[in-house]
C-alpha positions in Angstrom: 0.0 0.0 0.0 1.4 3.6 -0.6 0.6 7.2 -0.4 -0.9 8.8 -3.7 0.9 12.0 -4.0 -0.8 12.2 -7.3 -3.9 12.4 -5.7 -3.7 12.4 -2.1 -1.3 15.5 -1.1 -3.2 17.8 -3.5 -6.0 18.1 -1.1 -5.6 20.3 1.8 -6.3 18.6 4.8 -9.7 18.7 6.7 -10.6 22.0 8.6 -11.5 20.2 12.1 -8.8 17.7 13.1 -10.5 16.1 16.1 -8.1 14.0 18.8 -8.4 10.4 19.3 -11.9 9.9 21.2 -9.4 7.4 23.4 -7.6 9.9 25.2 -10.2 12.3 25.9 -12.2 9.5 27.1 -9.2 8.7 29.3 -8.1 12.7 30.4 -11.9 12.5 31.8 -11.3 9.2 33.7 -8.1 10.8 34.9 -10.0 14.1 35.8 -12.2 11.4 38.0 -9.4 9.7 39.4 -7.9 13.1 40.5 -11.3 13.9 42.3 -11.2 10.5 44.0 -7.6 11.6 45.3 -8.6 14.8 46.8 -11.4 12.9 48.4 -9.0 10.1 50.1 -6.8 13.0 51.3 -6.9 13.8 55.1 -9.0 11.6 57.3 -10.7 13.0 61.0 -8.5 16.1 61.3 -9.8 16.9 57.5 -13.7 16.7 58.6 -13.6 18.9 61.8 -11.6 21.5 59.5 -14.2 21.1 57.0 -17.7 21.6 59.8 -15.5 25.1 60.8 -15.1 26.2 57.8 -18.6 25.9 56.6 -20.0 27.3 60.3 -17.7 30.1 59.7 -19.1 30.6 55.9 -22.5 30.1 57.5 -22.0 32.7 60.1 -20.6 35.1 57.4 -23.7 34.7 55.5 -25.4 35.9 58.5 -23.8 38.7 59.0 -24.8 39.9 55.6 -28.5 38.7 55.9 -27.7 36.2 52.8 -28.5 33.0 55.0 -31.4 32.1 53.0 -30.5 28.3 53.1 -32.5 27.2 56.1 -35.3 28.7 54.9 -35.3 27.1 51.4 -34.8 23.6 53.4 -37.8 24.0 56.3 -39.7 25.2 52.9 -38.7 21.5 51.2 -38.3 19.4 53.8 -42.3 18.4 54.9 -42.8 18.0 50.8 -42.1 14.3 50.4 -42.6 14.6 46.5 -41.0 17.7 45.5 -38.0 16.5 48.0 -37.6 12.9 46.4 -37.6 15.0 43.1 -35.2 17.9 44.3 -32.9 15.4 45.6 -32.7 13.4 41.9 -32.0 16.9 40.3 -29.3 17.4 42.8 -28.1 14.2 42.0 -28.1 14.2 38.2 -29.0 17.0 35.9 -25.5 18.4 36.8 -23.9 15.7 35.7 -26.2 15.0 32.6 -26.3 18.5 31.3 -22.1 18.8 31.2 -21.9 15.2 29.5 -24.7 16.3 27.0 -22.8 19.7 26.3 -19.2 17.8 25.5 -20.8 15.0 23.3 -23.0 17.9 21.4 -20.0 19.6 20.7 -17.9 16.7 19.8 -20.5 16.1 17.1 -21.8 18.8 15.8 -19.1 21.7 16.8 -15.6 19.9 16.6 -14.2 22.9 15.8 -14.9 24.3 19.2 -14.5 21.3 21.4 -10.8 22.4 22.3 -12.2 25.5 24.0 -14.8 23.6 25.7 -12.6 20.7 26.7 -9.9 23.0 28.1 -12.3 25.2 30.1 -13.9 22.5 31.7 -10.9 21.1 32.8 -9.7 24.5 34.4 -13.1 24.9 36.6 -12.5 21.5 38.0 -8.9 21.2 38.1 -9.5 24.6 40.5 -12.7 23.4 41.9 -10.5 20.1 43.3 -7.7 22.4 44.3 -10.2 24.2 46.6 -11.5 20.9 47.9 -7.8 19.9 49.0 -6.7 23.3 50.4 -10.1 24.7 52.4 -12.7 21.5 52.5 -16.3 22.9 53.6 -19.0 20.7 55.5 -22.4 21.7 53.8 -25.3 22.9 56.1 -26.6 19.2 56.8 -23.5 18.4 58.3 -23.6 21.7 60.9 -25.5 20.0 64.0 -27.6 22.5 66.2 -28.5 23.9 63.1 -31.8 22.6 62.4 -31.3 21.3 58.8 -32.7 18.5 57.4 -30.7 16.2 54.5 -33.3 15.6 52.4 -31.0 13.1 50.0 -30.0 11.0 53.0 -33.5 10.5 54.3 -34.9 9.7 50.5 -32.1 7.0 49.9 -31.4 9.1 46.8 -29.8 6.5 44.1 -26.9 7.7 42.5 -26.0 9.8 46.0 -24.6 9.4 49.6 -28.5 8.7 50.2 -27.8 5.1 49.0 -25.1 2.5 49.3 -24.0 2.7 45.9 -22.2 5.5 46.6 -21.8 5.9 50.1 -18.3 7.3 49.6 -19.3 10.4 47.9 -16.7 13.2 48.8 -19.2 15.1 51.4 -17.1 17.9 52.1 -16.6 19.9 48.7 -19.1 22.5 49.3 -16.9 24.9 48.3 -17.1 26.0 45.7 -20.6 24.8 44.1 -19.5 22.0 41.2 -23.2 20.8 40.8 -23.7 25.2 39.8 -20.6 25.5 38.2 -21.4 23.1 35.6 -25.1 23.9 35.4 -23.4 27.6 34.4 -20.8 26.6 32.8 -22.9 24.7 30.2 -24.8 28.0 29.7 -21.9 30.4 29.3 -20.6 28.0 26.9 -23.9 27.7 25.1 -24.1 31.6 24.5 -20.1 31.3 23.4 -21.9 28.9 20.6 -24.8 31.4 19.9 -27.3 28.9 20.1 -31.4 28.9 19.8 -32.9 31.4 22.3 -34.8 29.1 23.4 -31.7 26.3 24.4 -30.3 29.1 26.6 -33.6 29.7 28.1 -34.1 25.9 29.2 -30.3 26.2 30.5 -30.9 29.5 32.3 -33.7 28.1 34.3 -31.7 24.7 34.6 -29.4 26.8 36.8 -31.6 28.9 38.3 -33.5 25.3 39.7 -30.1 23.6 40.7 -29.7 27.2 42.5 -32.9 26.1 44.4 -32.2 22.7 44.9 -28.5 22.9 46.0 -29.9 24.9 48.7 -33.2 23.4 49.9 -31.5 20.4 50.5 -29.0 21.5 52.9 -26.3 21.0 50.4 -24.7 24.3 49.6 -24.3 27.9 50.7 -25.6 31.1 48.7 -21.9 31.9 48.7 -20.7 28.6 47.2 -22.3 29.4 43.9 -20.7 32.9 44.2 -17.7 31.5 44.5 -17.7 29.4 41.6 -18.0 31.7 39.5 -14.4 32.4 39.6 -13.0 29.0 38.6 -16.0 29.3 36.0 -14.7 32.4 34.3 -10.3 31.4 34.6 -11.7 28.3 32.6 -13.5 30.1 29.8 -9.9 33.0 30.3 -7.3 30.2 29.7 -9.2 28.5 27.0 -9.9 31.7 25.6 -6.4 32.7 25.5 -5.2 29.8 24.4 -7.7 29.3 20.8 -9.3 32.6 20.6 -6.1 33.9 19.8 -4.5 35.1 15.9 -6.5 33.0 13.5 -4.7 30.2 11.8 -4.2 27.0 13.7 -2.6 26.0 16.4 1.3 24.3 15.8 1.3 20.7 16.6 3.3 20.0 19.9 5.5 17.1 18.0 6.1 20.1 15.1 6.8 22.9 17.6 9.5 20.8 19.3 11.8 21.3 16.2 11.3 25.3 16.7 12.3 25.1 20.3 15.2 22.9 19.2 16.3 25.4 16.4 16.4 28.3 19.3 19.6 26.7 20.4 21.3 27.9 16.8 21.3 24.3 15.1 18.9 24.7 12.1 16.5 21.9 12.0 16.1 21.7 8.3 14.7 17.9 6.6 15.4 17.6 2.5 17.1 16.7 -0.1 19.8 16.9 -2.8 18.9 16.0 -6.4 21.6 15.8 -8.7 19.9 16.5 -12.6 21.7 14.9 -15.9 21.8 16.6 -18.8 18.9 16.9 -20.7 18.2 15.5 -23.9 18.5 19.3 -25.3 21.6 20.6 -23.5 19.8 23.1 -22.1 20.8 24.4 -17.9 17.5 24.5 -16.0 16.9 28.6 -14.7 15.6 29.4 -11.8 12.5 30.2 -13.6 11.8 26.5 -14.7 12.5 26.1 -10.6 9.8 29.3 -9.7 7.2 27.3 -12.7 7.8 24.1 -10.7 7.1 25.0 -7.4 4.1 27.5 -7.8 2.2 24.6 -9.8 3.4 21.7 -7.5 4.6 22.7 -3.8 2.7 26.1 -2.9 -1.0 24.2 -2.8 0.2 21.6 -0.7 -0.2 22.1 3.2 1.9 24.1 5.1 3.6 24.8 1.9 1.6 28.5 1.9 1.4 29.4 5.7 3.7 31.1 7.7 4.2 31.0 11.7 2.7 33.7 13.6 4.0 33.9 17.4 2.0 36.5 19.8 3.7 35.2 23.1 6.4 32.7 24.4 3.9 31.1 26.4 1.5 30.3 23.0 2.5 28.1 20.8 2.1 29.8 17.4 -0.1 29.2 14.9 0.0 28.4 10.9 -2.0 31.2 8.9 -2.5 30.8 5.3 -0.2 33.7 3.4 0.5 35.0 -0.3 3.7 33.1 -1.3 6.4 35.3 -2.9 8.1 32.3 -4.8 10.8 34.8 -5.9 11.9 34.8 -2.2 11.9 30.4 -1.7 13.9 29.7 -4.9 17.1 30.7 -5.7 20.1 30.5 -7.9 24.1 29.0 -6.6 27.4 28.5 -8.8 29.2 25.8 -6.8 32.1 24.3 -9.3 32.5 20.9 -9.2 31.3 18.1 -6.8 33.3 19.1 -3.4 31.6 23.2 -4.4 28.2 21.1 -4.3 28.8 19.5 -0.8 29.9 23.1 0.4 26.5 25.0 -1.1 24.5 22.2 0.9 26.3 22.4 4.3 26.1 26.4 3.8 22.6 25.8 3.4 22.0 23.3 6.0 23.7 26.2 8.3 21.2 29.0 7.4 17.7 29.2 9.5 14.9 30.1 6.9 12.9 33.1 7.5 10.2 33.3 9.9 7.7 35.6 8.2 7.4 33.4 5.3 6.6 29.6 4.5 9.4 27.7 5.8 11.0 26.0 2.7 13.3 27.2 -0.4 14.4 25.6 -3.5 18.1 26.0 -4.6 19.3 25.7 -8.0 22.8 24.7 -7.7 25.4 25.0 -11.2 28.4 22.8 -11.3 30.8 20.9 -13.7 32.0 17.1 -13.5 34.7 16.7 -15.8 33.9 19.7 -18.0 30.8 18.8 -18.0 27.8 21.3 -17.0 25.6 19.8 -14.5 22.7 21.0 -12.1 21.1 20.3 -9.1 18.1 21.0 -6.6 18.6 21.4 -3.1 15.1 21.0 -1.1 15.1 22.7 2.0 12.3 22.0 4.1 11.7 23.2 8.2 11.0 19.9 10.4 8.5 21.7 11.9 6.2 21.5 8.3 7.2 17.4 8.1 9.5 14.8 8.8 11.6 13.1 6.9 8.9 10.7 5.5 6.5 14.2 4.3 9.4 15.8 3.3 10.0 13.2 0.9 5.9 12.6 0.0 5.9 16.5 -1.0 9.5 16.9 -2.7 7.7 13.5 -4.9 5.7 16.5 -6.7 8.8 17.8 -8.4 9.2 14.8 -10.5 7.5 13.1 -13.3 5.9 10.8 -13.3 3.7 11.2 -10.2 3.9 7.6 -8.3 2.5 6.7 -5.0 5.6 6.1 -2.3 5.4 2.7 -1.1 4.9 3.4 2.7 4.5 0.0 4.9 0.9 -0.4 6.3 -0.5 -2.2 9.2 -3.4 -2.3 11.7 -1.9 -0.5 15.0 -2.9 -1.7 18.2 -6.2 -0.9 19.8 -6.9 1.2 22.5 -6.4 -1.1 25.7 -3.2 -2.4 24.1 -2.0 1.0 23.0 -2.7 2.3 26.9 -0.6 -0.7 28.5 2.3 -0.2 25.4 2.8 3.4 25.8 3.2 2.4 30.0 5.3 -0.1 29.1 7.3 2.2 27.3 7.1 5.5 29.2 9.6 3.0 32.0 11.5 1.6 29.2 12.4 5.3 27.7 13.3 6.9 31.6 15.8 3.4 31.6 17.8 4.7 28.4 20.4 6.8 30.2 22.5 10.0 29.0 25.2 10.0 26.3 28.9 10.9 27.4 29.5 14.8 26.0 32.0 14.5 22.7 32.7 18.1 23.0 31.7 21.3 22.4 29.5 21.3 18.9 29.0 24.5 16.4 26.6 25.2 14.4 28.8 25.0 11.5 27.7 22.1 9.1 29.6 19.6 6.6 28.0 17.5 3.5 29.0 14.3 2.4 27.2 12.3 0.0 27.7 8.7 -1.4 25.4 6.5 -3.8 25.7 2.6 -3.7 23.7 0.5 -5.6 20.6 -0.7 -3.9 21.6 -4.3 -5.2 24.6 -4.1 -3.5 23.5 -3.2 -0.1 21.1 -6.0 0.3 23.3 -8.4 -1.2 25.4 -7.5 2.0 22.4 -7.4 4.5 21.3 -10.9 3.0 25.3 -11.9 3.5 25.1 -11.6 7.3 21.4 -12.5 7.9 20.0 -8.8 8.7 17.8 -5.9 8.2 19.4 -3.9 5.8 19.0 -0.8 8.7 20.9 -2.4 11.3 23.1 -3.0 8.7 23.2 0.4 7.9 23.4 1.3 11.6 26.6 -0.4 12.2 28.5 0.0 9.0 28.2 3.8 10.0 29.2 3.2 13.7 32.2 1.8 12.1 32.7 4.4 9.5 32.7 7.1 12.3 35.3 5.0 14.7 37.1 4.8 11.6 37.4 8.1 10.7 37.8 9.5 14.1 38.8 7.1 16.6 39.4 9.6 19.6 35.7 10.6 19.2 34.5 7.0 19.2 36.8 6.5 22.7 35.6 9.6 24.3 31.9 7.8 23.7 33.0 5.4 26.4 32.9 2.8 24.1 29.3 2.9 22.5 27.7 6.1 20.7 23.9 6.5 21.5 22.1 5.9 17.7 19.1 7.8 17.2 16.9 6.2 14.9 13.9 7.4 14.0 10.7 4.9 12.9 7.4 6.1 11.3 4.2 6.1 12.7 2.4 8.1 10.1 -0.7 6.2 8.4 -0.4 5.1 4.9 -3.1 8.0 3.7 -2.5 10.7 6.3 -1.3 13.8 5.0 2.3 14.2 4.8 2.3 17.5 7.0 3.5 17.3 10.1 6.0 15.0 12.0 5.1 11.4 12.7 7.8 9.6 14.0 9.2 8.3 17.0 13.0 8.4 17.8 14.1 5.5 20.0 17.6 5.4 20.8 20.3 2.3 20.4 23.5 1.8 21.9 25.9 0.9 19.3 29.5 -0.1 20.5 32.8 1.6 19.0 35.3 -1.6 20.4 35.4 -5.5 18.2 35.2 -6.5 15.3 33.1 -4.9 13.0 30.9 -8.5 13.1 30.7 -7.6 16.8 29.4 -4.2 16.6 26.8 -5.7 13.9 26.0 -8.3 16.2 25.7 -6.0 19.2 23.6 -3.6 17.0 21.4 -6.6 16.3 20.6 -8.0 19.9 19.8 -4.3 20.6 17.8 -3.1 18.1 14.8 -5.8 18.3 13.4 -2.4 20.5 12.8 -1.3 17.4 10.5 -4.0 16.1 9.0 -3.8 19.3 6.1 -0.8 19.6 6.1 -0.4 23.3 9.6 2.6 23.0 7.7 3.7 19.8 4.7 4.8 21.0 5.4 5.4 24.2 7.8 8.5 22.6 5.6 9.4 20.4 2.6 9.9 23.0 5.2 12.3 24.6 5.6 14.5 21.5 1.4 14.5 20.5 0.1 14.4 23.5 2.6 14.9 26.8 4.0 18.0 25.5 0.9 20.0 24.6 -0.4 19.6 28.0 2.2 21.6 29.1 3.1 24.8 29.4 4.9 26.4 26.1 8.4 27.4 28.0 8.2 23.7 29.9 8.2 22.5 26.5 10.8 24.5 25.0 12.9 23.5 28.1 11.8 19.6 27.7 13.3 20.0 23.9 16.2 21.8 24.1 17.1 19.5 27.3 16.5 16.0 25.3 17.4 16.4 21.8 20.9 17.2 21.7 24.3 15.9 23.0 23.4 15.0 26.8 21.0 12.1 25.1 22.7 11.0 22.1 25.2 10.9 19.1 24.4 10.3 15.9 21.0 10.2 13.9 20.3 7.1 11.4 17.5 7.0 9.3 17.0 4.5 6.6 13.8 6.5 4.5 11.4 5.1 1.4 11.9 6.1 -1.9 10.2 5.3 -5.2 11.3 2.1 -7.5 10.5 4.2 -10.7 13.0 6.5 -12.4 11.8 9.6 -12.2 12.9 13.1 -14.0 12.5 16.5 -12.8 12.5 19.9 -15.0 13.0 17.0 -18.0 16.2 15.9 -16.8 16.8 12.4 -15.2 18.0 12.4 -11.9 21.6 11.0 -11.4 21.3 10.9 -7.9 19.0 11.5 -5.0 20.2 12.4 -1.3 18.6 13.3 2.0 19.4 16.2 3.8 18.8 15.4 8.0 19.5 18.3 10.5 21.8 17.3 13.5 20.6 17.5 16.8 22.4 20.2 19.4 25.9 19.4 20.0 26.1 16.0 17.8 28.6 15.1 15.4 26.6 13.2 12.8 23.1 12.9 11.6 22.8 10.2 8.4 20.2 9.7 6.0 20.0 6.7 3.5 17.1 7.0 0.5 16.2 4.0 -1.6 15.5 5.6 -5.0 15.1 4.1 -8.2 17.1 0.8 -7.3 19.6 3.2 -5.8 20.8 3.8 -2.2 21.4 7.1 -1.6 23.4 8.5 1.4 23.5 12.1 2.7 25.6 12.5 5.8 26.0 16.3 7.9 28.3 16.9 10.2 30.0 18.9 12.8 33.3 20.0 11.3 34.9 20.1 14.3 34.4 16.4 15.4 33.8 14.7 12.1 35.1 14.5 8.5 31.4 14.2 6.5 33.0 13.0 2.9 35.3 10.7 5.1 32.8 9.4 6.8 30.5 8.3 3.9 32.9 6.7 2.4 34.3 4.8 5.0 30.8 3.7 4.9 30.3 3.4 1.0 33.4 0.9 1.3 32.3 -1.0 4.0 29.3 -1.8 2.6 30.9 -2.6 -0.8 33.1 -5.1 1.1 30.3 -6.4 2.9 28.9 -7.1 -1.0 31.5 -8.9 -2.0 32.2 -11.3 0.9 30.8 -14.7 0.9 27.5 -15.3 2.8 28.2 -16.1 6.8 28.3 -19.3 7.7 26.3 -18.4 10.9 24.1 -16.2 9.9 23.2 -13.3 12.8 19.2 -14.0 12.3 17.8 -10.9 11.7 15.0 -10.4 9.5 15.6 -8.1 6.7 12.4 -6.1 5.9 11.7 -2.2 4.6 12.2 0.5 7.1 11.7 4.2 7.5 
């Protein structure tokens, strides 16, 4: 199965992006958990604090001539009927109306169900904070008082009054939950402009439960006062946070790679296509580049929207701008192929622009032997794809248009996806640091190499593996060969970043969806030992558990917090104190493909290095070749020395006869 970029990535994607139904189902079971907590805190010393608090809100009320709650109850409490039937109100509407408001706007306003997620979070979340830090008896609990509790004497199902929940937490008067999200649902209905008569039903909805919560001895006048607070910071913070430039919000997983780039190391994803000549002689211009791209790139997403930022503490958000194409594609004169590898690591060094879409096109002039050639450098920002999407929308550039053959599978359902990511989560915090290599810069080197595809899996085949761990080790040994005192300050293995794709077969190719799990790879043996060691290692990557676990940190953990705890989270984890090198083995196409009417001679992935590392490594399978594109620090590594250390190795590899004992490991595509 593979993504149609002929078809697919032509479409923008859909306006409202709803998240899984799973984890919102499971932030409200942990929202109930967190109210069970609060209820289990404290014991007898918790109570008697809670009876003086409410006689001293009780005797405030007096004061003011606002104790109107015995009076409701002696009022109630002789009507059998009307009590049984206050005390079920008490009991559910509450609850009903708040459930009916979130799955009416799940349905029929996605668009909004952020705002009314996030605000009903924030009223309980302060709601429980007030439970734990001043708990507050309600009137039926103040003896010599005179009131009656009307849901205890009625047995009330569903309430203290009855066994089946005989636990309920009976000191959280304060504030009124059972008002605040009676109002809540009505502030929230006139945020939706709703029929007049909707917000009439919920007006007198509160106004009742106003009644109710009072004439049975449950709450104080000023406990619906005070919830009004917790009521409006809700509707503030979720206000803030989508009310605010239009556009939509940055994706927490994307964002990381601008929080990252803050530290100076561009975080650039792309490529390097090498052009022949074509069949007229005739050099591509920058116009055939500026044709290119305005019919192919600009309508794809992301492609024409720039970042707007109001506030360090707001993610930004994408808003849909003119594109000056002049500005994304422009012209180099690089000599021959060592001027090439310069142009790219130049580029690789430059941040793009911020007040425009976040990708260029380079047309790069050269000679080989006298001979004029060309190439396009794609520059893309990893915050508008990964390596996979980069490659899905750089596909548009060529002719034909083919699908990219993308592996597809049924993930794991919910209750297996829950226990994975646990699993996980412990397995990721077991991982450990990487030993510093040294100060990095932010200077970059480019080394390219291009091996027959044939070749490589003929050597993968010879010692029984996947052609990535393959590819995994022969670089390990291509970097210890190069610089040996670097792999010895490693403390004898590097930490291997290597990134594995979790985007569905027809999702968009916007965005990042990967998951980085790290592998350590030792510098010391035989190069069969490394490989071996490599091997035994990296079944963690054909397990999901690592895998999803770090990608529920990237979608989900990190937009719960707060924008600079994020920034802090990335800057602190990608980069040097976690790891060394970057290896990614990506998809290409089988086809041979042309751009601007030229074949391509060669195809090579551009990978930004992580903060302080020496080495990020990309191999493309394209057109039955294997293309390598390796950056580099300058200061710690060698990038042309590198790849072909590695290009050699895995020549020799080629050429040796097949192992005699096999290491086992199952060869098989991989991103």
């Amino acid at each position: 199965m593979g993504v149609d970029v002929g078809e697919k990535l032509n479409r923008r994607p859909a306006a409202v992006d709803r998240p899984a139904l799973i984890g919102q189902v499971a932030l409200g079971l942990g929202l109930f958990g967190l109210y069970l907590l609060v209820d289990a805190t404290g014991g007898a010393g918790r109570r008697a604090a809670a009876v003086e608090h409410g006689r001293a809100i009780f005797d405030l009320e007096r004061r003011l001539h606002l104790d109107v709650e015995r009076t409701l109850n002696d009022w109630l409490a002789p009507h059998s009927v009307l009590s049984t039937l206050a005390n079920y109100e008490y009991a559910t509407t509450y609850i009903l109306s708040a459930v009916a408001l979130l799955v009416w706007v799940w349905i029929h306003r996605p668009e909004q169900w952020r705002f009314a997620r996030d605000s009903f979070l924030v009223l309980n979340l302060l709601s429980f904070a007030t439970f734990l830090l001043y708990p507050t008896a309600p009137p039926r609990m103040l003896t010599g008082l005179g009131f009656v509790d009307t849901v205890s004497r009625g047995h009330t199902v569903g309430s203290w009054g009855s066994g089946l929940v005989d636990t309920a937490n009976q000191v959280a008067a304060m504030p009124s939950l059972h008002i605040g999200w009676a109002l809540w649902v009505s502030v929230v209905l006139a945020r939706f402009t709703v029929g007049l008569r909707v917000q009439l039903i919920s007006a007198v909805h509160v106004l009742l439960t106003l009644f109710v919560v009072m004439a049975t001895a449950n709450h104080y006048l000023l406990d619906a006062v005070a919830v009004v607070v917790p009521i409006l910071a809700g509707i503030w913070y979720a206000h803030w946070r989508y009310d605010g430039p239009p556009g939509e919000v940055v994706a927490s997983c994307d964002a990381f790679f601008l929080h990252v780039e803050a530290t100076g190391a561009a975080q650039h994803v792309g490529g390097l296509v090498a052009l022949g000549v074509s069949p007229t002689g005739r050099q591509p211009t920058p116009e055939d580049v500026r044709r290119l791209a305005t019919e192919r790139l600009v309508p794809l997403p992301r492609f024409g929207h720039r970042l707007v930022t109001t506030s360090r503490w707001r993610r930004p958000r994408w808003v849909e701008t003119r594109v000056d194409v002049d500005q994304h594609v422009s012209e180099r004169y690089a000599g021959g192929p060592h001027g090439l590898r310069v142009a790219v690591a130049r580029l690789a060094e430059e941040a793009l622009p911020r007040d425009r879409p976040l990708w260029r096109l380079v047309l790069v002039h050269g000679a080989v032997d006298g001979v004029p050639t060309s190439a396009v450098v794609v520059i893309v920002h990893h915050a508008v794809a990964d390596g996979v999407g980069t490659i899905i929308s750089a596909m548009r550039l060529f002719d034909p248009l083919v699908p990219l053959p993308v592996a597809s599978g049924k993930g794991p359902g919910p209750i297996r996806r829950g226990a994975a990511v646990a699993l996980g989560l412990a397995q990721l915090a077991t991982d450990g640091g990487a030993r510093s290599l040294g100060p990095g810069t932010p200077s970059r080197d480019f080394g390219i190499a291009v091996v027959p595809f044939d070749v490589v899996r003929r050597a993968a085949r010879n010692r029984g593996v996947r052609v990535t761990d393959l590819v995994i080790a022969a670089t390990v040994d291509a970097v210890r060969t190069v610089a040996p005192d670097l792999a010895e300050r490693a403390g004898g293995h590097l930490k291997v970043s290597v990134p594995l794709l979790v985007r569905a077969p027809s999702a968009a190719p916007q965005g990042n969806a990967t998951a980085a799990i790290i592998l350590d790879a030792p510098t010391r043996g035989s190069f069969d030992d490394v490989l071996a060691d490599v091997l035994r290692r990296s079944r963690r990557l054909r397990r999901p558990t690592r895998a999803l676990a770090s990608r529920f940190v990237m979608a989900t953990g990190l937009r719960l917090l707060p924008e600079p705890a994020a920034e802090w989270f990335a800057r602190t984890v990608y980069g040097a104190r976690f790891l060394h090198l970057v290896v990614s083995n990506l998809p290409g196409p089988a086809e041979e493909l042309t751009m601007l009417g030229r074949p391509t001679v060669g195809t090579y992935p551009i990978l930004p290095l992580a903060p302080g590392t020496p080495l990020a490594m990309g191999a493309l399978t394209w057109g039955g070749a294997f293309g390598i594109g390796l950056a580099t620090d300058p200061v710690m590594l060698d990038a042309q020395a590198v790849v072909d250390a590695l290009r050699d190795r895995l020549a020799d590899l080629a050429d040796e006869a097949p192992s005699a004992s096999p290491l086992q490991g199952q060869e098989q595509p991989s991103a």
